[in-house]
C-alpha positions as CSV (number, residue, x, y, z in Angstrom):
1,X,34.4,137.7,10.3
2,X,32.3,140.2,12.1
3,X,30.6,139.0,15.6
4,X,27.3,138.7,14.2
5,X,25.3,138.2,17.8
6,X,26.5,141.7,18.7
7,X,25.5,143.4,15.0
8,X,21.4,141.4,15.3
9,X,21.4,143.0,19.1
10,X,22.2,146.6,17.8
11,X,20.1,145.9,15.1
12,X,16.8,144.6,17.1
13,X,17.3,147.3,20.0
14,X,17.4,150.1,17.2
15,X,13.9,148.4,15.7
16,X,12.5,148.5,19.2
17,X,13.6,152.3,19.5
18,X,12.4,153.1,16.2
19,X,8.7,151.8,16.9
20,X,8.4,154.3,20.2
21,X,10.4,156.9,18.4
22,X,13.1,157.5,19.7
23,X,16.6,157.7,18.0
24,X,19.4,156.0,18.9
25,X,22.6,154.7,17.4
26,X,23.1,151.3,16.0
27,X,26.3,149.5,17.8
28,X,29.0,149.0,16.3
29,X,30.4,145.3,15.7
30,X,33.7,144.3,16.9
31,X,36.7,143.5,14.9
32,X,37.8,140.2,15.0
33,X,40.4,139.2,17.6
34,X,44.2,139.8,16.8
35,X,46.7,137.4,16.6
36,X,50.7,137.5,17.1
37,X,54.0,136.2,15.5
38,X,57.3,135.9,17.1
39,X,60.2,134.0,16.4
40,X,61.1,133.6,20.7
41,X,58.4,134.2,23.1
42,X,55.7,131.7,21.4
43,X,52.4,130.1,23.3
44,X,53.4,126.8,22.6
45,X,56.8,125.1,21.7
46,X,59.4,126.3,23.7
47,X,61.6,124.2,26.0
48,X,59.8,123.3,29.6
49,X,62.0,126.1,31.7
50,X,60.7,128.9,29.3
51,X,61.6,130.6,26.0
52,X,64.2,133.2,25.7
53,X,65.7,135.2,29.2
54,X,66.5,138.3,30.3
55,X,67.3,140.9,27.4
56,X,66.7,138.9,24.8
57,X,65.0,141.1,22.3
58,X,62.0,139.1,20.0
59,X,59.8,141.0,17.2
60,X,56.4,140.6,17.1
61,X,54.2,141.5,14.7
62,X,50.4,141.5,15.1
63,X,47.5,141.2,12.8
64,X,43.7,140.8,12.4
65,X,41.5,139.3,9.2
66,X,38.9,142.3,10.1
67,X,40.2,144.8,7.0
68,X,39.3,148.0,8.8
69,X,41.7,147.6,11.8
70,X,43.9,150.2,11.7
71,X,45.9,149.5,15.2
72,X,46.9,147.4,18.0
73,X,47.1,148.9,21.4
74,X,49.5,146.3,23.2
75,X,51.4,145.7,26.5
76,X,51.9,143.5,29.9
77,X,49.1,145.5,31.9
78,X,45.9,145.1,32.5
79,X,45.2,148.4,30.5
80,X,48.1,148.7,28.1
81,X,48.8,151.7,26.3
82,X,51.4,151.1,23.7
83,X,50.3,151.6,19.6
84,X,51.9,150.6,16.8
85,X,50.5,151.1,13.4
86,X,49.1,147.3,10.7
87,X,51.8,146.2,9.6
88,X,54.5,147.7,12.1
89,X,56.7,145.2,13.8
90,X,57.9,145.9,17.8
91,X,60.6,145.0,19.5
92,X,60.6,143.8,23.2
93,X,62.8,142.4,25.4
94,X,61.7,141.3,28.9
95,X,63.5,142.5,32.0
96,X,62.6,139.4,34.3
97,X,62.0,136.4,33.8
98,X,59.0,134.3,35.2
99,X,55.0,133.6,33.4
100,X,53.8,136.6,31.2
101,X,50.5,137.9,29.9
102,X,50.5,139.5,26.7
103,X,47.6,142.1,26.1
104,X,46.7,142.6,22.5
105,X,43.6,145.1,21.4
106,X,42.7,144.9,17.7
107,X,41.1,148.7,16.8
108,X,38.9,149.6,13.8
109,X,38.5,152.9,12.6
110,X,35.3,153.3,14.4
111,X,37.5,153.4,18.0
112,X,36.2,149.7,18.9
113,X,38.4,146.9,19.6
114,X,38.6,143.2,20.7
115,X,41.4,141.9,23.2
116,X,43.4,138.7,22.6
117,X,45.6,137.1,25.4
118,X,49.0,135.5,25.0
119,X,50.9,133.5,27.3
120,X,54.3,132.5,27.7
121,X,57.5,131.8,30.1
122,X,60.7,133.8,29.8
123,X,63.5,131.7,31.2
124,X,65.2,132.4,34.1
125,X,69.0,133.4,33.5
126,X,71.7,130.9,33.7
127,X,73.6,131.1,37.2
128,X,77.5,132.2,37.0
129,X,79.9,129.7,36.4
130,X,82.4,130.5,38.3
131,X,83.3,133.2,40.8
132,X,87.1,134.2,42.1
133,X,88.7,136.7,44.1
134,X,85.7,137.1,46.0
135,X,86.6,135.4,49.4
136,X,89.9,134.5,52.0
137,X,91.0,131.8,49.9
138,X,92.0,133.7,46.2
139,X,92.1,129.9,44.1
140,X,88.5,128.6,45.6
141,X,85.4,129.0,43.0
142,X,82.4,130.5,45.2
143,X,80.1,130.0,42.4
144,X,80.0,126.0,43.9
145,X,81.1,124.7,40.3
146,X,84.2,123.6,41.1
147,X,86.3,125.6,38.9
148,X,89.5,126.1,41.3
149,X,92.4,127.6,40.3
150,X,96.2,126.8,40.4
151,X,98.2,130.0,41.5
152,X,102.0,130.8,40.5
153,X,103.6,133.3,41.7
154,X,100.7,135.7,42.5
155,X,101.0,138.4,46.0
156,X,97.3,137.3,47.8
157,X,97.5,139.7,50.3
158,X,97.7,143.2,48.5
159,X,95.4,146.0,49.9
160,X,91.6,146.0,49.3
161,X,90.2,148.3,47.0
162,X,88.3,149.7,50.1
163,X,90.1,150.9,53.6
164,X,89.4,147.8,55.2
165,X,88.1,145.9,52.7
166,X,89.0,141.7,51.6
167,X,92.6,142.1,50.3
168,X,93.3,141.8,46.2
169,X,95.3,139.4,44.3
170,X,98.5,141.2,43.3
171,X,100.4,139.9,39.8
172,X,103.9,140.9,39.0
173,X,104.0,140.9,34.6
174,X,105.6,137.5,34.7
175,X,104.1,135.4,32.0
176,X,105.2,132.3,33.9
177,X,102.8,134.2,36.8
178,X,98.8,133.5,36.5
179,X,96.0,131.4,37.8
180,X,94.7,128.5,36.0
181,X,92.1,126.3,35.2
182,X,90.6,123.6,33.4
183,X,88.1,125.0,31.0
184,X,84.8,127.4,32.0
185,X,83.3,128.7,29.1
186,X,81.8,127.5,25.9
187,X,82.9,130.0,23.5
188,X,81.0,129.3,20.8
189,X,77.8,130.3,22.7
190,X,77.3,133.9,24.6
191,X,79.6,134.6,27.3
192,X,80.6,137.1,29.4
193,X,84.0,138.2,32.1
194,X,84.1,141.3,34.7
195,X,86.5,141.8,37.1
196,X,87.8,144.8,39.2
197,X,90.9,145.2,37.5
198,X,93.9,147.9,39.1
199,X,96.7,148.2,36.0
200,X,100.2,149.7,37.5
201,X,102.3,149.4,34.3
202,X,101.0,150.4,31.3
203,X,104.0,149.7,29.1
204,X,103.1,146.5,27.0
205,X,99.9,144.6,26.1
206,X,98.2,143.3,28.9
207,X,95.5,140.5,29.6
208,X,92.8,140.3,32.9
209,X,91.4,136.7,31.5
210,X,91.2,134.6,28.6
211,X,90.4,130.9,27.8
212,X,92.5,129.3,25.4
213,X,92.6,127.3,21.8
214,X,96.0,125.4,20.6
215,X,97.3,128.7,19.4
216,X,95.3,131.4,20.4
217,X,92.8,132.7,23.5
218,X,89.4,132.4,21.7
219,X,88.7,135.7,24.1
220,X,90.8,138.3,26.0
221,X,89.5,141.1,28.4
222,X,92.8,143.5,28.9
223,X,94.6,146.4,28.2
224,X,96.1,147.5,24.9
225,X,98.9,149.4,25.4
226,X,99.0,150.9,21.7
227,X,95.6,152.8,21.9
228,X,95.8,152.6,25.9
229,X,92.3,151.5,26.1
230,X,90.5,148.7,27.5
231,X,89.6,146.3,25.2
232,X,87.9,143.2,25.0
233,X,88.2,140.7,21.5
234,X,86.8,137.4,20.6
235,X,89.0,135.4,18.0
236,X,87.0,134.3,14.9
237,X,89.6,131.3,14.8
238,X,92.4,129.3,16.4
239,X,94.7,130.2,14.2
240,X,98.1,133.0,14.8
241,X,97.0,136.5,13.4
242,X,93.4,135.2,13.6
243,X,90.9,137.9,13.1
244,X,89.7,139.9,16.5
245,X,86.4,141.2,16.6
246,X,87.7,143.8,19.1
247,X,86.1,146.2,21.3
248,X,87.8,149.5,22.9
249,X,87.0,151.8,26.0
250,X,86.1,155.4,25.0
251,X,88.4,157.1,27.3
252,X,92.2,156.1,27.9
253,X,92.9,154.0,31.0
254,X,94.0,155.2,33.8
255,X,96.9,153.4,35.8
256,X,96.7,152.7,39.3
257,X,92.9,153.6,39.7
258,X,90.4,150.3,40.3
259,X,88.5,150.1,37.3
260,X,85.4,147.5,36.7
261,X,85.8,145.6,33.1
262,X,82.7,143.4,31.6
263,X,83.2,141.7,28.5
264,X,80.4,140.1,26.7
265,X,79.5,137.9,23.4
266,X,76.0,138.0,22.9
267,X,75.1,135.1,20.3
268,X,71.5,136.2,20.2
269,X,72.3,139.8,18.4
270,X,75.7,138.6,17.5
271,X,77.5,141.2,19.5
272,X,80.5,141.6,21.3
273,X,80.4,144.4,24.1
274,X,82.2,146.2,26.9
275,X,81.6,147.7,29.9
276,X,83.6,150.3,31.5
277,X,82.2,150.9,35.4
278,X,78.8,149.4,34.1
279,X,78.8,151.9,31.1
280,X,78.6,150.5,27.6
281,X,81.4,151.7,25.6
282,X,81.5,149.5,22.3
283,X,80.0,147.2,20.2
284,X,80.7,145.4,17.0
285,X,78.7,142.7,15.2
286,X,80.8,139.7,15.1
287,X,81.8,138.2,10.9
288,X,81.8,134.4,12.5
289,X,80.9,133.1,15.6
290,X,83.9,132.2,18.4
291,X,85.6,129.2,17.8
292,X,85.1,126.0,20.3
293,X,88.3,126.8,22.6
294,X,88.6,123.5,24.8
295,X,91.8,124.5,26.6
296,X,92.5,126.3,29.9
297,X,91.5,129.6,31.5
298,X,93.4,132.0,32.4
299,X,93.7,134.9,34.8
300,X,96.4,137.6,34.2
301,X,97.5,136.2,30.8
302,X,96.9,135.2,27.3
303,X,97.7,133.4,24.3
304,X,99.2,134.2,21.3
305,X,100.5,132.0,18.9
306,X,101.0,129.4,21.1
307,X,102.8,131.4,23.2
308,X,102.4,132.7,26.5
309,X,101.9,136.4,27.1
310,X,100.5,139.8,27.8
311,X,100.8,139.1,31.5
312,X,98.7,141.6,33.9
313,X,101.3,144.0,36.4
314,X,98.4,145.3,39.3
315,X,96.1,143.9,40.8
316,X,92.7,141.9,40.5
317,X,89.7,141.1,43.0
318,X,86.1,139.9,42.5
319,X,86.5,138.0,38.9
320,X,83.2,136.7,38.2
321,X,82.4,134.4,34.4
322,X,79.2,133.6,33.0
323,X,77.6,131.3,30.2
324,X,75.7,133.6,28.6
325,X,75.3,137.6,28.0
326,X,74.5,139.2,31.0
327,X,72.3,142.1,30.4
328,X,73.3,146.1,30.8
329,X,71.2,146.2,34.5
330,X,73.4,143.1,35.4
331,X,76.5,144.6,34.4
332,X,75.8,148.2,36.0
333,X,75.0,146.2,39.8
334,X,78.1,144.8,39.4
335,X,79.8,148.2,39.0
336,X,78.2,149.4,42.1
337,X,80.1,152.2,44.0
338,X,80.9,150.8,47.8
339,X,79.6,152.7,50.6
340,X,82.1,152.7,52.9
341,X,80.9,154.6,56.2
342,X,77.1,156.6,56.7
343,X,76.2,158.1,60.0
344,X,73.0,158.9,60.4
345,X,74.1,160.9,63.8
346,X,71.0,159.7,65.7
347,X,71.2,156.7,66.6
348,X,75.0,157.3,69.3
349,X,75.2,158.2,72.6
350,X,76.8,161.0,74.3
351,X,80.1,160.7,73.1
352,X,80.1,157.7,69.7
353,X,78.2,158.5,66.6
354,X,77.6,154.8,64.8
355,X,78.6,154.2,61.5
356,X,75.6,151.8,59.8
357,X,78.0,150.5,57.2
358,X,79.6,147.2,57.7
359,X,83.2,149.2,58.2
360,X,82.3,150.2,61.7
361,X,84.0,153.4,61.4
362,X,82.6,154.7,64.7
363,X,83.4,158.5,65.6
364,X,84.2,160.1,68.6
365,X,82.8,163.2,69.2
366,X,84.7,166.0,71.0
367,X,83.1,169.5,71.9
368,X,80.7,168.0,69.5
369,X,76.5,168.0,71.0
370,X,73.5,166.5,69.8
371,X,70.6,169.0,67.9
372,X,68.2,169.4,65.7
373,X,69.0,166.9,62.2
374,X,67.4,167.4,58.8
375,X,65.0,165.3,59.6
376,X,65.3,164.1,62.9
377,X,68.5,164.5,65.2
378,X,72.4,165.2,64.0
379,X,75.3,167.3,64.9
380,X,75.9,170.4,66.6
381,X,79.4,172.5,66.6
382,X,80.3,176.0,67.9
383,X,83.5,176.3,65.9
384,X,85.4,174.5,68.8
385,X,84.3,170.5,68.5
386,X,84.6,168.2,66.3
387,X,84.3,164.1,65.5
388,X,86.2,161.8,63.5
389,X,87.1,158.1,62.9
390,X,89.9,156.1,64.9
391,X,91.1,155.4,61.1
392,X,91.3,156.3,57.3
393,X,87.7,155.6,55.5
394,X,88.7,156.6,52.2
395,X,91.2,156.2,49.4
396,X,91.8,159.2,48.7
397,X,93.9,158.5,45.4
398,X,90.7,156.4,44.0
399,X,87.4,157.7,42.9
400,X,84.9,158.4,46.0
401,X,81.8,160.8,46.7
402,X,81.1,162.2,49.6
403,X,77.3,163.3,50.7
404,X,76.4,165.5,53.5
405,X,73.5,167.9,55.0
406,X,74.9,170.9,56.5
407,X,73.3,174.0,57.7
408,X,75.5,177.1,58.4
409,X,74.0,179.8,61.7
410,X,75.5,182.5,59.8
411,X,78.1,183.8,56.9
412,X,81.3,184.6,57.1
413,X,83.1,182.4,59.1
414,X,85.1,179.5,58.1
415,X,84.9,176.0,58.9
416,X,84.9,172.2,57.9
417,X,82.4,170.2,57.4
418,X,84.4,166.8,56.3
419,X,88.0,166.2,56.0
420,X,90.3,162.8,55.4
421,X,93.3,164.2,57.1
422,X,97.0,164.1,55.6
423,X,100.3,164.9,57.4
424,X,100.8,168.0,59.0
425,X,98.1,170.5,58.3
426,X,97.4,169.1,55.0
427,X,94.8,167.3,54.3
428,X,94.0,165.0,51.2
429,X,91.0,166.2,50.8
430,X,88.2,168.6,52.6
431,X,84.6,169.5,52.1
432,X,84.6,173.3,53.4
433,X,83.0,176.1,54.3
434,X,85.3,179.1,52.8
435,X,84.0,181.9,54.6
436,X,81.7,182.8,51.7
437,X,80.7,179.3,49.3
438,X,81.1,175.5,49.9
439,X,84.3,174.4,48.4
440,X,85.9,171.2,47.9
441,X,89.3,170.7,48.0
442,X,91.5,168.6,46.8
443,X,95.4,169.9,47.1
444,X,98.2,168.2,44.8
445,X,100.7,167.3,47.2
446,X,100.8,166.0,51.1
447,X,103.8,168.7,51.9
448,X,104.3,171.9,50.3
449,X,101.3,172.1,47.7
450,X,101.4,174.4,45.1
451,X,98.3,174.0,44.2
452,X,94.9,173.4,45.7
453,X,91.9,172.2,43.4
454,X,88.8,174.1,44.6
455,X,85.0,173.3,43.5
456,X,82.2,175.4,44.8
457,X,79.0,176.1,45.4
458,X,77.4,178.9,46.8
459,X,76.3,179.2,50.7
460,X,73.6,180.6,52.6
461,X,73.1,180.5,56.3
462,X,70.1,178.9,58.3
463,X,69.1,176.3,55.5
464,X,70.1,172.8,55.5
465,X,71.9,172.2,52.6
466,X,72.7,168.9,50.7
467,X,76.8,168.6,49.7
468,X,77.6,165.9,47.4
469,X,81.3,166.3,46.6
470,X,83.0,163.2,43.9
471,X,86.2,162.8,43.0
472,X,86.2,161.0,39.5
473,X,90.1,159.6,39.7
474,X,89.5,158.3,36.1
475,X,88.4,161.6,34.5
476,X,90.7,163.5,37.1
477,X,87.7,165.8,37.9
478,X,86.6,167.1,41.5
479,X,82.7,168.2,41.4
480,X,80.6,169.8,43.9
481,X,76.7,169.7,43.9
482,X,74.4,171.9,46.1
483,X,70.8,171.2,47.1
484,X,68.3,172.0,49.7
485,X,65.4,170.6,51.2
486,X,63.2,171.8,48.8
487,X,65.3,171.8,45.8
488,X,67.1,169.2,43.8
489,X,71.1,168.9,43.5
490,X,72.5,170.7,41.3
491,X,75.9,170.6,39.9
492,X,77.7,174.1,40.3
493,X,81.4,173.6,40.0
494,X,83.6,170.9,38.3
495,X,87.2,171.3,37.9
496,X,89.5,169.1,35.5
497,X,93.1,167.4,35.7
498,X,93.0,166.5,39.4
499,X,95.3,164.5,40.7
500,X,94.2,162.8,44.3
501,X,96.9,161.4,46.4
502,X,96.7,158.9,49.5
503,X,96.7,159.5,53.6
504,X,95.9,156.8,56.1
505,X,94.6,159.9,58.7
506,X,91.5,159.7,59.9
507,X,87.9,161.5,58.8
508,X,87.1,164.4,60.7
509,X,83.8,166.2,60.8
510,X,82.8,169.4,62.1
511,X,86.2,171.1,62.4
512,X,86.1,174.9,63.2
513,X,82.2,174.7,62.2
514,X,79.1,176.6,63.2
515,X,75.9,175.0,62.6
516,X,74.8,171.6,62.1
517,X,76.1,168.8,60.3
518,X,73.4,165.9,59.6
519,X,73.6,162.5,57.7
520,X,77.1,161.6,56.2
521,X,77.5,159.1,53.4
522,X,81.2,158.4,52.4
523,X,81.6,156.1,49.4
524,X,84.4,154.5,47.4
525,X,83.4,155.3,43.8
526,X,81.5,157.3,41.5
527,X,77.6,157.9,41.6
528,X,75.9,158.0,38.8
């Protein structure tokens, strides 16, 4: 029905006009206000803490008894800009939870509208359930749920997957070997696993964590060693040779290198996912939904036909589980790289330049002074100084990036910028100055190489210059990007089939350099 008050007030001011003669237009009524349908997000009728959560998608499809509507202009904001066509259902999915206000605008063919407001709660997500790996005692739950595990024959002291960092929990590919406990998950709902996960034998099957039926893990987050790809696989039933709605990594995985694994089971879309260092790599719509698997889990084994087995050789740290289907932002901040040393080089004293990080990896300087920074203070070296650590800050055998503003005083002479040193004079890897472009090097063995894998750039003198050199140790590719104050990065070199090896020597700065050398970031990972 038309707004009638609004047609007899265009049509009495039009009279009025007419009788003094003067022309004007006669307003156009209104269309009547829109309305909505949705399955999830509704007005009324959902549970007190809210409707839905976090990534889960709803349609809704909106409509108006006015005949000559011919859109909706819809959307969260207080002026929302999204169209969609009569009759055209949208998709949304909300990326918070808390109260929202759903704008609709009904619009004629004429150009006027009428706004309708909608209401509703999205529910916050569900907590973890259980967190391990995470703290100085490898069988306590941090989530506070009391999910503790039993160890066997597990090493709880290996190296962190940082220099410095809380020490991993090492299994040995003994099937008798694990952690247990009584059971976390309710399979037959969403669910999702992630772990860091370092594999050192590749040889058979292997499993990070599974929870298990009478005969069969009802889920599995591992290794196959047939396709050698990480996989993750939900059991349609609790039966031997049951039916595994399995999901593989794009890429082979890479032993010895600290990869993060998230498995999920979406029961919303039906969907079972995974994640390979927060990056989606597979999905596949699920025939039945998980069976109800009341038994035990377990981390670093599985079970197949009643049997014990696939047991995980390497090591594991920062397990976390999760009643529901955490959502792609969720996975990707779990995945985050680890920055393990930044100095800002303005904030020392004569002689110590403070690393911000909570590594402390201090540097000395030595023939190194204080100058002019890229945007306030940094370093200054005449080819004779230098500063460095009092240890290693990197793994030089995992993936890492490292991000620096230099600025050379002139061309042609050579010099360091950042180095992890190695034995003798050779050093694992080195962020240079070649005497005519940056380079970064990476060469293949700590004595005698016979070969040295060189990315680079190009140089110019008197110009700070932002470095961002990344070693990828699961692609086995060494990258260099270049950029300048007043330009953005951009990639110039990548080299393939690298293979990084270890030193515990320390990181050096400034070595045989001229110019300045201004905020360093060193990280333990990838940046995407």
């Amino acid at each position: 029905m038309r707004r009638l008050f609004g047609l007899r007030v265009g049509v009495i001011i039009a009279a009025a006009a007419l009788l003094q003669g003067v022309a004007v237009p006669v307003a156009v009524a209104a269309p009547d206000a829109p309305s909505y349908t949705s399955s999830v997000y509704k007005t009324s009728g959902c549970a007190p803490e809210g409707c839905g959560g976090i990534g889960v998608e709803d349609t809704f499809l909106f409509s108006s008894t006015s005949a000559d509507v011919v859109k909706f202009r819809w959307g969260f904001t207080e002026f929302p800009t999204d169209e969609v066509a009569v009759g055209v259902p949208v998709r949304w999915a909300p990326a918070e939870a808390g109260p929202k206000l759903l704008r609709v605008h009904a619009v004629d063919s004429a150009g006027a509208s009428t706004l309708s407001t909608f209401s509703f709660f999205v529910r916050a997500p569900k907590p973890r359930e259980a967190y391990w790996f995470g703290g100085d005692d490898p069988a306590f739950d941090g989530s506070g749920n009391g999910h503790d595990l039993v160890l066997s024959g597990l090493d709880v002291a290996r190296a962190g997957r940082t220099v410095g960092g809380s020490p991993t929990v090492g299994f040995d590919g003994a099937a008798a070997g694990g952690a247990t406990t009584a059971k976390v998950l309710d399979t037959t709902q969403g669910i999702t696993v992630s772990a860091w996960v370092r594999l050192t034998d590749g040889a058979v099957d292997r499993t990070v964590v599974s929870q298990q039926g009478a005969v069969e893990s009802a889920f599995r987050l591992g290794y196959d060693a047939g396709t050698r790809r990480w996989t993750f696989a939900l059991a349609e039933k609790d039966a031997a040779n049951s039916a595994q709605r399995t999901v593989r990594s794009k890429a082979r995985a890479v032993t010895g290198v600290w990869t993060h694994l998230t498995g999920t089971y979406d029961d919303a879309s039906g969907e079972v996912r995974l994640y390979v260092d927060g990056v989606v790599q597979e999905k596949v719509a699920v025939v039945e939904k998980g069976f109800a698997a009341e038994g035990e889990l377990w981390i670093g084994k599985a079970l197949r036909g009643s049997a014990a087995t696939e047991a995980w050789h390497g090591e594991l740290t920062e397990m976390l589980a999760w009643n529901r289907a955490i959502t792609p932002r969720e996975v990707r901040e779990l995945a985050v790289v680890a920055g393990v040393g930044h100095w800002l080089f303005n904030d020392g004293n004569d002689t110590v330049a403070v690393d911000s990080t909570n590594y402390a990896h201090d540097m000395t300087l030595s023939g190194a002074t204080w100058g002019p920074g890229v945007s306030s203070s940094g370093l200054r070296f005449d080819g004779g100084g230098s500063a460095r650590t009092s240890d290693a800050v990197l793994y030089t055998d995992q993936s890492f990036t490292v991000n620096v503003w230099a600025k050379l005083d002139a061309t042609g002479t050579p010099g360091t910028v950042v180095a992890q040193r190695g034995p003798s004079d050779v050093d694992p890897f080195a962020l240079r100055y070649d005497g005519a472009q940056w380079s970064a090097e990476m060469p293949n063995a700590a004595v005698n190489p016979t070969k040295v894998w060189r990315a680079k750039g190009d140089a110019v003198a008197g110009k700070w210059t932002h470095l961002v050199a990344t070693y990828d140790a699961n692609a086995r590719t060494l990258s260099l990007a270049v950029g300048y104050q007043d330009t953005p990065d951009v990639q110039k070199s990548t080299v393939a089939r690298v293979a990084g090896w270890n030193s515990d020597g320390v990181l050096t700065v400034g070595t045989s350099f001229v110019g300045g050398i201004d905020e360093l970031k060193a990280l333990q990972g990838v940046v995407s």
